[in-house]
C-alpha positions as CSV (number, residue, x, y, z in Angstrom):
1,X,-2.4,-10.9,15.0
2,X,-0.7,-9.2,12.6
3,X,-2.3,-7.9,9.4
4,X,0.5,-6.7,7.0
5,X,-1.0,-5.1,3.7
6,X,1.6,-5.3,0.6
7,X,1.8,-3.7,-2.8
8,X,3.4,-1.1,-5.1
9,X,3.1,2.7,-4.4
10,X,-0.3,3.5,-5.5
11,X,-2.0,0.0,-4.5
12,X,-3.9,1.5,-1.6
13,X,-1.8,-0.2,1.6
14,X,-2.3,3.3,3.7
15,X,-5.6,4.0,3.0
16,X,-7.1,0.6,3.5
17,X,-4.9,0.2,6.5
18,X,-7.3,3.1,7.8
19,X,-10.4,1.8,6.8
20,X,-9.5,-1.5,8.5
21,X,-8.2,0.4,11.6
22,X,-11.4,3.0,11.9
23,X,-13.8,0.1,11.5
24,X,-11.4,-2.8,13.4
25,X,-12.3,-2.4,17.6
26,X,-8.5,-2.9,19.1
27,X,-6.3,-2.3,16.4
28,X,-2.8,-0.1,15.7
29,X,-1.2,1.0,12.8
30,X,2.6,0.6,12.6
31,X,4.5,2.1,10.2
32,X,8.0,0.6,9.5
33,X,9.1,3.6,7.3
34,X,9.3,5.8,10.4
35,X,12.6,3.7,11.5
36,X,14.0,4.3,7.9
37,X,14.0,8.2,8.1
38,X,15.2,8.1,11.5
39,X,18.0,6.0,10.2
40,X,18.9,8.4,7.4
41,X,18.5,11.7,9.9
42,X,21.1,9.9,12.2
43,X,23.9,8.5,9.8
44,X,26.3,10.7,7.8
45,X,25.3,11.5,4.6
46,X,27.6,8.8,3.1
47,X,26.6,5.8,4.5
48,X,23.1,7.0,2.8
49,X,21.1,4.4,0.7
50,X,18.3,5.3,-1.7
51,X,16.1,2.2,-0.2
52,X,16.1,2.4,3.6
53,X,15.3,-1.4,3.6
54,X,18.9,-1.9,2.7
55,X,19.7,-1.4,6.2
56,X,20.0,-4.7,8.0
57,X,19.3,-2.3,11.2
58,X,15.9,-0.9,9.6
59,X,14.8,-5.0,9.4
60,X,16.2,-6.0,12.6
61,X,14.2,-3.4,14.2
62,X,10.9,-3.7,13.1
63,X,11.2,-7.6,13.9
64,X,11.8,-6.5,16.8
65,X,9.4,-3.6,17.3
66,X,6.5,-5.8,15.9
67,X,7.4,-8.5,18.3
68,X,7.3,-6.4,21.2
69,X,4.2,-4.8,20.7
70,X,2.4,-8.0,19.4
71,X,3.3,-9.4,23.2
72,X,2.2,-6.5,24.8
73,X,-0.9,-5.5,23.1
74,X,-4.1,-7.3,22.8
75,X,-5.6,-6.2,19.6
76,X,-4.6,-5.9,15.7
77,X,-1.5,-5.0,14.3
78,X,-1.9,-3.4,10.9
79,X,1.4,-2.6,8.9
80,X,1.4,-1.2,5.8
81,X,4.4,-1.7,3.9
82,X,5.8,-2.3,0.4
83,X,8.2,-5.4,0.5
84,X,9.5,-7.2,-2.4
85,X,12.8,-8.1,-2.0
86,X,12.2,-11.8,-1.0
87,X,15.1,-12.0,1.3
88,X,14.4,-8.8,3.3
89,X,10.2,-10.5,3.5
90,X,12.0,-13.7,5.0
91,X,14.0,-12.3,7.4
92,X,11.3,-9.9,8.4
93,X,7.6,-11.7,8.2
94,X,9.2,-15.0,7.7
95,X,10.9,-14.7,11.1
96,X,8.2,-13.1,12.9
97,X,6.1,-16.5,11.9
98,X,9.0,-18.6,12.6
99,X,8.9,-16.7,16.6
100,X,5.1,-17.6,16.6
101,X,3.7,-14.4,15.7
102,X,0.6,-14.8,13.3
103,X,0.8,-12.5,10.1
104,X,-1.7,-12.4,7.5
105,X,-0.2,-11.4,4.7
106,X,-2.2,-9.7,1.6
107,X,-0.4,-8.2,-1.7
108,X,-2.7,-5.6,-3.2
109,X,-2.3,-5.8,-6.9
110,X,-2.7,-3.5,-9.4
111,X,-1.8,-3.1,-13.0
112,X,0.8,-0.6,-14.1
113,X,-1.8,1.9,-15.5
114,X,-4.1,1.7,-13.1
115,X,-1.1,2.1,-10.0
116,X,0.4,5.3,-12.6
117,X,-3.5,7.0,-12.8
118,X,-4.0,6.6,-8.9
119,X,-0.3,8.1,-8.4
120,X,-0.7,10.9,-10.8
121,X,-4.1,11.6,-8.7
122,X,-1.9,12.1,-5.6
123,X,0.6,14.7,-7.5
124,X,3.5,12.3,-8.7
125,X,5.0,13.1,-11.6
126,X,6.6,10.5,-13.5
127,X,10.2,10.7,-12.6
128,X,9.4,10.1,-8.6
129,X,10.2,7.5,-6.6
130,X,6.8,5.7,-6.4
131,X,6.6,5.7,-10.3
132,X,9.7,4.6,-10.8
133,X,9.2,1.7,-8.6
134,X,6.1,-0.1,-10.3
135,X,8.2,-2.1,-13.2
136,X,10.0,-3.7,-10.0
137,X,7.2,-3.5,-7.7
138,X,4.4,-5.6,-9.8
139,X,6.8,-8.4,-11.2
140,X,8.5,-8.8,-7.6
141,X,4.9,-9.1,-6.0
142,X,3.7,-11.9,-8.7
143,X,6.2,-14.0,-6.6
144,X,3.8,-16.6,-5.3
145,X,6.2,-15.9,-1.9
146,X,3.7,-12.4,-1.2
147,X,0.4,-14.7,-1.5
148,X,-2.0,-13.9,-0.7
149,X,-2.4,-11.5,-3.8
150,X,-5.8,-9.2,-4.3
151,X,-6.3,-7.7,-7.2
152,X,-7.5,-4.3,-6.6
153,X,-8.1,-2.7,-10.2
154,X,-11.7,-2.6,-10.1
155,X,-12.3,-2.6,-5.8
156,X,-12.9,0.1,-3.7
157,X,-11.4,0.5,-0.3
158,X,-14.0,-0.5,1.6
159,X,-14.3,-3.9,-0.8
160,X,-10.4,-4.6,-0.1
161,X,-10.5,-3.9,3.6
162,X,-13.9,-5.7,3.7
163,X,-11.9,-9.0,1.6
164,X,-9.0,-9.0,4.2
165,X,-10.9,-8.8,7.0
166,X,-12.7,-11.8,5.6
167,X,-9.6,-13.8,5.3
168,X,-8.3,-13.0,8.1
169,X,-11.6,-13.9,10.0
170,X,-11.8,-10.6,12.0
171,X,-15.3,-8.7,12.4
172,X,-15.5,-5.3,11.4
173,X,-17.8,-2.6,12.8
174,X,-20.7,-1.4,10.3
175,X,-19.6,1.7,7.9
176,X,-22.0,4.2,9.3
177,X,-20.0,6.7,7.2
178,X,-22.0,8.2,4.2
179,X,-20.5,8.9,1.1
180,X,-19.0,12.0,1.8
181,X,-17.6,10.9,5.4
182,X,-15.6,8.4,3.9
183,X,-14.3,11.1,0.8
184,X,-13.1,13.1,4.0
185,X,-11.6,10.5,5.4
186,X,-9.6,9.5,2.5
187,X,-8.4,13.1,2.3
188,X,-7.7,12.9,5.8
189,X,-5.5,9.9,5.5
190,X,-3.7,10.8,2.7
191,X,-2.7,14.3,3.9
192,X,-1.3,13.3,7.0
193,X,1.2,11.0,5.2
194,X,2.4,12.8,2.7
195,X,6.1,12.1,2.6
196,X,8.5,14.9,1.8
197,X,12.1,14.2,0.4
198,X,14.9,14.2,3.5
């Protein structure tokens, strides 16, 4: 199955993709932004879009990606990726369910303050791309299209993974991790994807 974790920049998709992978026997993370910045390293710089997911290629091929690898590989797919355009979410998870591929889909939810505290904690500053992006972010995602929504303001990451997994009726291992463990691993997660401007 796939498990696809939605929501504005700040609502917590990578982290508790991470939690759900480290505690989830057989599973894989895909990240659809990878195809976008190979897309923009391998275009001139005119046919350049601010929003990668503009490019009918970058949707076409993780359908395709996400199809292959959910025939190949036995466990759980977990992608975390913000998608509110409701045509691009239709022609991506909308066709992967209409190809018989099972995706769960969850929108974490978050309210503007809360998203702008959490970014802030990462370093952005307000004229970035993430913060820029809630306004369109939360009223797209009230859409009752990204059900199943979750409303993260007052969970922490282990409560949201622990909620999906729930719904999604998968069994995850015990979190032997202590308190500390798990602040490492946070820091660990979010350092390796930081995402530098290209």
């Amino acid at each position: 199955m796939i498990i696809w974790l939605n929501g504005a920049f700040g609502a917590g998709k990578t982290q508790t993709a991470f939690e759900l992978h480290r505690r989830l026997s057989d599973s894989f993370v895909f990240d659809p932004e990878n195809a976008g910045y190979y897309i923009r390293k391998n275009i001139p710089r005119e046919m350049s879009r601010d929003d990668f997911q503009d490019y009918a290629m970058w949707r076409e091929f993780n359908v395709s990606m996400l199809k292959h690898i959910y025939s190949e590989y036995g466990g759980t797919i977990i992608v975390p990726m913000t998608i509110v355009n409701p045509q691009y979410f239709d022609e991506i998870v909308g066709r992967l369910r209409n190809d018989g591929v099972v995706v769960h889909h969850f929108a974490l939810c978050a309210s503007k303050e809360v998203l702008r505290q959490r970014l802030r904690k990462r370093g952005e500053r307000s004229s970035s791309w993430p913060m820029r992006q809630i306004d369109r972010c939360v009223q797209g995602l009230s859409d009752d299209v990204f059900k199943h929504h979750l409303d993260t303001d007052r969970m922490s990451i282990e409560q949201v993974a622990e909620t999906i997994a729930s719904m999604a009726n998968v069994g995850l291992r015990p979190d032997r991790k202590g308190k500390l463990g798990r602040r490492l691993e946070r820091l660990k997660t979010q350092l390796k994807h930081i995402r530098f401007p290209v």
